[in-house]
C-alpha positions in Angstrom: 0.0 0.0 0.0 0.9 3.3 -0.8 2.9 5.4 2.4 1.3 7.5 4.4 3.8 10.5 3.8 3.9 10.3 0.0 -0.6 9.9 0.2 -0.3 13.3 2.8 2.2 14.6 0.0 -0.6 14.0 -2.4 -3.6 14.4 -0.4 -1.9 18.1 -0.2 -0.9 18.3 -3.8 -4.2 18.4 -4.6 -5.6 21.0 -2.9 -2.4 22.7 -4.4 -3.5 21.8 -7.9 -6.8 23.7 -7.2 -4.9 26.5 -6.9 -2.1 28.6 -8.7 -0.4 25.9 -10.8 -0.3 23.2 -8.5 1.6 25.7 -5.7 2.2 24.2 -2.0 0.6 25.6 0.4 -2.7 26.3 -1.9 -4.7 26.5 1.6 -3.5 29.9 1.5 -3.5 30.8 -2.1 -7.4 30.0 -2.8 -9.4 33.2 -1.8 -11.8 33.8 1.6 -14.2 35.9 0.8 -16.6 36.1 -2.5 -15.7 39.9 -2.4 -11.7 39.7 -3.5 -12.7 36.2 -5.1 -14.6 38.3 -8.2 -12.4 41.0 -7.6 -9.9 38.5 -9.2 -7.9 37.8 -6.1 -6.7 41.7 -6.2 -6.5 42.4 -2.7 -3.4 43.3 -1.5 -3.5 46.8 -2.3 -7.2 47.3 -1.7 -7.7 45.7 2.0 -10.3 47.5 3.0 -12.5 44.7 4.3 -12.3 41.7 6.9 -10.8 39.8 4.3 -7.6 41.7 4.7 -6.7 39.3 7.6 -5.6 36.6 4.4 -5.0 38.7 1.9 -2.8 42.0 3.4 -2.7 41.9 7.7 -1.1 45.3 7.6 -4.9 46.6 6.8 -6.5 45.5 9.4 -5.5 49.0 11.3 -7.9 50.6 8.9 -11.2 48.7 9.7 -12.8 51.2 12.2 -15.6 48.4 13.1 -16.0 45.1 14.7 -16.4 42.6 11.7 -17.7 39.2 11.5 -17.3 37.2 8.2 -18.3 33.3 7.3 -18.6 31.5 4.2 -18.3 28.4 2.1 -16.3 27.3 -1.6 -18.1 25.3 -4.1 -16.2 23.1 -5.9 -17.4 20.3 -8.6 -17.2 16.8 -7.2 -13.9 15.6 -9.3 -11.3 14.4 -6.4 -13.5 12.1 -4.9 -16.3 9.7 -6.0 -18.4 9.5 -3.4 -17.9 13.2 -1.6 -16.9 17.0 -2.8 -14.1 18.7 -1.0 -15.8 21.1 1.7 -13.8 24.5 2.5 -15.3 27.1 5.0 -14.0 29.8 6.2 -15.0 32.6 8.7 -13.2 35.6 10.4 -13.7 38.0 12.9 -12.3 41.7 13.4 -11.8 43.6 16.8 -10.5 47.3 16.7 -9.2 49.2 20.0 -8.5 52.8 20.7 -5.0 52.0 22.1 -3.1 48.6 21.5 -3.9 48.5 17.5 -6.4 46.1 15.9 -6.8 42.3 16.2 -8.5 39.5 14.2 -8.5 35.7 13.2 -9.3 33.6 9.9 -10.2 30.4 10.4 -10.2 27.5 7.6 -11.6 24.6 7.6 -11.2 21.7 4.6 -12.8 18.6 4.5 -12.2 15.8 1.3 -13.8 12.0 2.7 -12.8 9.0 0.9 -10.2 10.5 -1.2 -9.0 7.9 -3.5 -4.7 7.2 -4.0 -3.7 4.8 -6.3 -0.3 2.6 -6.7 1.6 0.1 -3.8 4.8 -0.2 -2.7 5.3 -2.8 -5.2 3.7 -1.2 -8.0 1.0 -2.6 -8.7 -2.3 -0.6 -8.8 -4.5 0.0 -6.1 -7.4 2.0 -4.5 -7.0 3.1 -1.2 -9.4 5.4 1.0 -8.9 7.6 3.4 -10.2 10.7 5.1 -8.2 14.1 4.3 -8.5 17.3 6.3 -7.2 20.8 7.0 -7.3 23.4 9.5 -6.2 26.5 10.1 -6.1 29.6 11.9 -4.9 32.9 11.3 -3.9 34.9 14.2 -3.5 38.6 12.9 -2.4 41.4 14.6 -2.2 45.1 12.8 -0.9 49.1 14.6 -1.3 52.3 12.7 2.4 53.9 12.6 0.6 56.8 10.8 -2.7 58.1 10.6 -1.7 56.9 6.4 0.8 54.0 7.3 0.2 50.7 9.0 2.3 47.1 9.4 0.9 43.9 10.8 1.2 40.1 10.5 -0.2 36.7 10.7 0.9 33.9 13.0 -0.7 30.7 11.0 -1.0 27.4 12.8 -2.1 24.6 10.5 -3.2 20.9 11.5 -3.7 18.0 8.8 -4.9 14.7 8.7 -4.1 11.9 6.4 -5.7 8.7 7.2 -5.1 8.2 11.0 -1.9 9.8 10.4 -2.0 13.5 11.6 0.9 16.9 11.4 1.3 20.3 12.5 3.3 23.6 11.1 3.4 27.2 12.3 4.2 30.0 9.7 3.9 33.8 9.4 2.9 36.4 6.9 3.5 40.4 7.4 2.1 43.0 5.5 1.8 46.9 4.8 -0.8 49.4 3.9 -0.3 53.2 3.0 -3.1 54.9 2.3 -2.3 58.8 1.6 -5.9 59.6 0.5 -9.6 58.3 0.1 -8.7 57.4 -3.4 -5.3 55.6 -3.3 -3.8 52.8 -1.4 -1.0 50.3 -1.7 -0.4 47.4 -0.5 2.8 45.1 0.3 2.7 41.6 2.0 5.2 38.6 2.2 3.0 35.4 2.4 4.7 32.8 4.5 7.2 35.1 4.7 8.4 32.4 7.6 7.0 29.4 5.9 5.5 26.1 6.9 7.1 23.0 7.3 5.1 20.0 6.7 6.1 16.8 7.1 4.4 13.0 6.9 6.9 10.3 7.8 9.5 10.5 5.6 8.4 12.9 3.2 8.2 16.9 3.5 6.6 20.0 2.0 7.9 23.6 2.3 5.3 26.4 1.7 7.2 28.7 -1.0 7.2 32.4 0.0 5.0 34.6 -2.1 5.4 38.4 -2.5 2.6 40.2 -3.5 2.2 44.4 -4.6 -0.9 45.8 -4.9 -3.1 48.7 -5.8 -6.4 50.1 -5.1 -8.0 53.4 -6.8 -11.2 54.9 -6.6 -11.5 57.1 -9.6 -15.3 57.9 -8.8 -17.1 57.2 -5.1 -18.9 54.4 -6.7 -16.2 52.7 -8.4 -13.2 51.0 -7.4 -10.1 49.6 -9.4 -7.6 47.1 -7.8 -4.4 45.3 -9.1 -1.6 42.7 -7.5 1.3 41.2 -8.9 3.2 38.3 -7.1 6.4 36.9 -7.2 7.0 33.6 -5.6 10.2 31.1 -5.5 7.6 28.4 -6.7 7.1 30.0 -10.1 9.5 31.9 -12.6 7.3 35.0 -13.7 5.2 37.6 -12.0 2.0 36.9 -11.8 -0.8 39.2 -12.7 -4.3 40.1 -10.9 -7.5 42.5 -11.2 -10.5 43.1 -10.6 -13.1 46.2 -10.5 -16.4 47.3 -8.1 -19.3 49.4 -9.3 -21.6 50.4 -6.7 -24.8 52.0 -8.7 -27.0 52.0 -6.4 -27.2 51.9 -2.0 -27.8 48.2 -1.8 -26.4 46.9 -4.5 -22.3 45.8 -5.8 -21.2 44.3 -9.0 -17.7 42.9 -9.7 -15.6 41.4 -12.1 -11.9 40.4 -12.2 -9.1 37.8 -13.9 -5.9 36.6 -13.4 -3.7 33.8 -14.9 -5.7 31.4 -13.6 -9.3 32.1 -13.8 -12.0 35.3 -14.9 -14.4 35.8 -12.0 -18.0 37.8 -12.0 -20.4 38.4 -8.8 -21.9 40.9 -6.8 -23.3 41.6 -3.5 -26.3 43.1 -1.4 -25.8 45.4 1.5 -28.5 46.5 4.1 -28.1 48.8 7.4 -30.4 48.7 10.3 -29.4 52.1 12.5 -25.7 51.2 12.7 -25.4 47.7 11.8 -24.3 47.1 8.3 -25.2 43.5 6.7 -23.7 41.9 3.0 -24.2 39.0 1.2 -21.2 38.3 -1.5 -21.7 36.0 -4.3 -19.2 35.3 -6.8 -18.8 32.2 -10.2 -15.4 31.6 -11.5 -14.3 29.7 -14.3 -10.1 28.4 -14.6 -9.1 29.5 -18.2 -6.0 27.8 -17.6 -4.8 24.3 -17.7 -2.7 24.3 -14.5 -5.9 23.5 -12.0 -8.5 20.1 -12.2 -11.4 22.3 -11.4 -13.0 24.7 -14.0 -15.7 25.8 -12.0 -15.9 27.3 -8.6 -18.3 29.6 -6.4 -18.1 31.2 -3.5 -20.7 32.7 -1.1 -19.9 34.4 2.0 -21.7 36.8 4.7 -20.3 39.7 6.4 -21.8 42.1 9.1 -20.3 45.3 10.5 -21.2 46.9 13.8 -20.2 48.6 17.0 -16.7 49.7 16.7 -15.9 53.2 15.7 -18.1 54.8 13.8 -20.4 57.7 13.0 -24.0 57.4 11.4 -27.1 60.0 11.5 -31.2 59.2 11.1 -33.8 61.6 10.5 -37.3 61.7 12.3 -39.4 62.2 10.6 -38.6 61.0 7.3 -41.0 62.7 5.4 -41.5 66.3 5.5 -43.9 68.8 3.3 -42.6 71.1 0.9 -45.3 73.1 1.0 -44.1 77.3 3.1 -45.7 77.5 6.1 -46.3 73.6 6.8 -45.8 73.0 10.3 -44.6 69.6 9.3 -41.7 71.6 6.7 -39.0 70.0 9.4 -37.3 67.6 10.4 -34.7 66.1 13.5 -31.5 65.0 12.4 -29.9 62.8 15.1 -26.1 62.4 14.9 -24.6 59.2 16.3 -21.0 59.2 16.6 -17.8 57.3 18.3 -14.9 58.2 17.0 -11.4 56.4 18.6 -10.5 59.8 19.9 -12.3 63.2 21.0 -13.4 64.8 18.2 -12.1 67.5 16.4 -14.8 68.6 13.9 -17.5 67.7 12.1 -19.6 67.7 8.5 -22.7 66.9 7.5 -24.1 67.5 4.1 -27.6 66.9 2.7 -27.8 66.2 -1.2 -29.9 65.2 -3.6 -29.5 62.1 -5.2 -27.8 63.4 -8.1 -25.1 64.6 -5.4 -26.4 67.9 -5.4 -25.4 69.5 -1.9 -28.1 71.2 -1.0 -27.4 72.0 2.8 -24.5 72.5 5.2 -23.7 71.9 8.9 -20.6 71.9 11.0 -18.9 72.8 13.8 -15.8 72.0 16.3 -15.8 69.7 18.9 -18.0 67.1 19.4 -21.1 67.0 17.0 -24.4 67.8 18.6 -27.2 65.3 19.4 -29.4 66.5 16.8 -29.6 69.1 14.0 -33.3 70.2 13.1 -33.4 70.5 9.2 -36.4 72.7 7.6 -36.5 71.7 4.4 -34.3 74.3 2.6 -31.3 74.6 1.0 -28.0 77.2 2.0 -30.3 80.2 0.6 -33.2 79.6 2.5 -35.0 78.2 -0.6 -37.2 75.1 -0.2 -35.9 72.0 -1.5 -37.8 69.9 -4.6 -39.9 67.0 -3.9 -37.9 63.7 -3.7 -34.9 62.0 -1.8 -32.5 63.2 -0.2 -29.5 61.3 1.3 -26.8 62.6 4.2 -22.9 62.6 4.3 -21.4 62.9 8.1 -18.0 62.9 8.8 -16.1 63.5 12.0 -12.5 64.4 12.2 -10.9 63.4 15.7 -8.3 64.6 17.7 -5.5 62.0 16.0 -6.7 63.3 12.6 -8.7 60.1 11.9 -11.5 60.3 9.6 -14.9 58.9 10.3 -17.5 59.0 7.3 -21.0 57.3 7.1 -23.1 58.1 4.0 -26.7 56.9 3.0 -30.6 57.7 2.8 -32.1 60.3 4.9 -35.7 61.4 4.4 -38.3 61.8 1.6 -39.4 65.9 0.4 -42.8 65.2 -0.4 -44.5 67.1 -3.1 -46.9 70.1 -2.1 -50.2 69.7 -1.6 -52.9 72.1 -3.7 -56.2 72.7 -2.5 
């Protein structure tokens, strides 16, 4: 019968062969998250999600909330007959005021009855046995500047083969400058102290994989992202995109390629008060020759809350624009926590062409509520239709806070 170190060689081979060209280590060369998976595994210079923890730990500084994330990989049933291989994920993220920002990945991959062929001898034969992965990333990530941060990875993997079971520790670090609200890059050194994994006799080293990346938003709706990797494993750079339009409140659509596959999904957002809610979907299909899968989809959740933030409501949310309407007004209640005092604040009104139509602000901290009358800077009342708010509060370490969405409906004047 086949050994047990050259079937965990295997057994791990395979995953690799899902993955870019057959790499070790494909565990962490897949993609969590539907997001950066139709985003064409550009993420690295992006980062601006709970997905960063895999992709880039030096962004996890920048998340200002408390994240949660889970999700699952489809993959067609080709490596086993009588099972598909099962990989879920999930990740939480844990900002503080202080001591920088924590989070953890975890990974789990399943692939029952997996099916090795060839003896000691050989002579063909069928053996079955139970594979499994998991994994957890341990991420750690401090702002150095209010547009500079650094952070890492500490990745403890277990496997099974058979009955026969191994361990490895590696690391990956990473860096994110963001100068502005419309550039960032991205540098991070997967396995930059790589596992060591070992069955029996035999033994796998996770190559180190260097990966630059981009992220521009040329317009607030619409976000453009490139990577390019270098690894030991493979001669060339290897390329990656992707794009995000955002046309309307709720609603995402994405598209990206690389060497190995073109990916196309999109997601649905919702927010209840302060709690933000997204559901990712994403289809791939491998162009290349280098992987035994063609088809792959991923789905994935992820939920903002708490944390620091800033968000505003409006009671009522429907007002008259008729002049002398008692009911022409309307509260404006402001809702923010920034990491530090605040500084100053914003809030704009605007149409839903983008239109500003009305302007508050002030130093310090923002008041409780604002009372809005309908009318724009000159005094002139508004047109019937929606109107959506911008806040932003600037603390004390120069960190900006922005929340954007709907706000209230102008109703069209009534004629008697």
């Amino acid at each position: 019968m086949i050994a047990l170190g050259t079937a965990g060689i295997i057994a791990t081979s395979l995953l690799g062969a899902m993955a870019d060209g057959g790499m070790p280590g494909g565990l962490y060369d897949y993609c969590v998250g539907a997001r950066p998976f139709a985003l064409g595994k550009a993420f690295t210079g992006l980062a601006d999600d709970i997905e960063t923890i895999y992709f880039n730990p030096g962004g996890l500084a920048f998340l200002q909330r408390k994240n949660v994330m889970a999700g699952t990989y489809w993959m067609p049933n080709i490596i086993t007959e009588t099972g598909g291989v099962d990989y879920n994920f999930a990740a939480l993220s844990f900002p503080t005021a202080t001591y920088g920002s924590f989070g953890i990945t975890v990974i789990q991959v399943d692939a029952p009855d997996l099916i090795l062929y060839g003896d000691t001898a050989g002579n063909e034969q069928v053996v079955w046995t139970g594979f499994a992965q998991r994994a957890g990333l341990f991420a750690y990530s401090k702002s150095l500047t209010r547009s500079l941060a650094i952070g890492g990875n500490l990745k403890v993997q277990y496997e099974r083969v058979f009955y026969f079971t191994t361990a490895a520790v590696g690391m990956d670090l990473g860096m994110l400058f963001k100068p502005n609200d419309d550039w960032s890059i991205g540098v991070a050194a997967i396995n930059f102290l790589p596992m060591t994994v070992k069955h029996k006799s035999e033994t796998e080293r996770y190559p180190q994989v260097w990966r630059l990346g981009l992220g521009w938003r040329p317009l607030e709706w619409f976000t453009i992202t490139v990577d390019a990797s270098h690894s030991s494993h493979y001669q060339n750079f290897h390329f990656y995109g992707g794009a995000e339009a955002r046309p309307l409140s709720f609603l995402y659509i994405r598209g990206g390629a690389n060497q190995e596959d073109i990916s196309g999904g999109g997601g649905f957002e919702v927010t209840i008060r302060d709690v933000v809610g997204r559901v990712d979907y994403t289809y791939s299909y491998n162009h290349s020759s280098h992987t035994i899968y063609e088809e792959t989809q991923q789905l994935s959740g992820t939920i903002q809350f708490s944390g620091y933030r800033v968000w505003a409501n409006a009671d009522p949310r429907l007002i008259s624009a008729t002049e002398g309407d008692i009911n022409n007004y309307s509260y404006i209640y402001l809702h923010s926590f920034p990491r530090q005092m605040a500084d100053e604040w914003t809030v704009l009104i605007k149409k839903q062409t983008g239109e500003v139509v009305r302007v508050f602000r002030g130093e310090g901290d923002p008041p409780v509520r604002i009372e809005w009358d309908g009318r724009d800077d000159s005094g002139r009342l508004v047109p019937p239709g929606n109107y959506n708010y911008y806040f932003e509060v600037i603390d004390m370490g120069g960190e900006r806070f922005v929340r954007s969405g709907y706000l209230l409906t102008v109703k069209k004047a009534e004629v008697w």
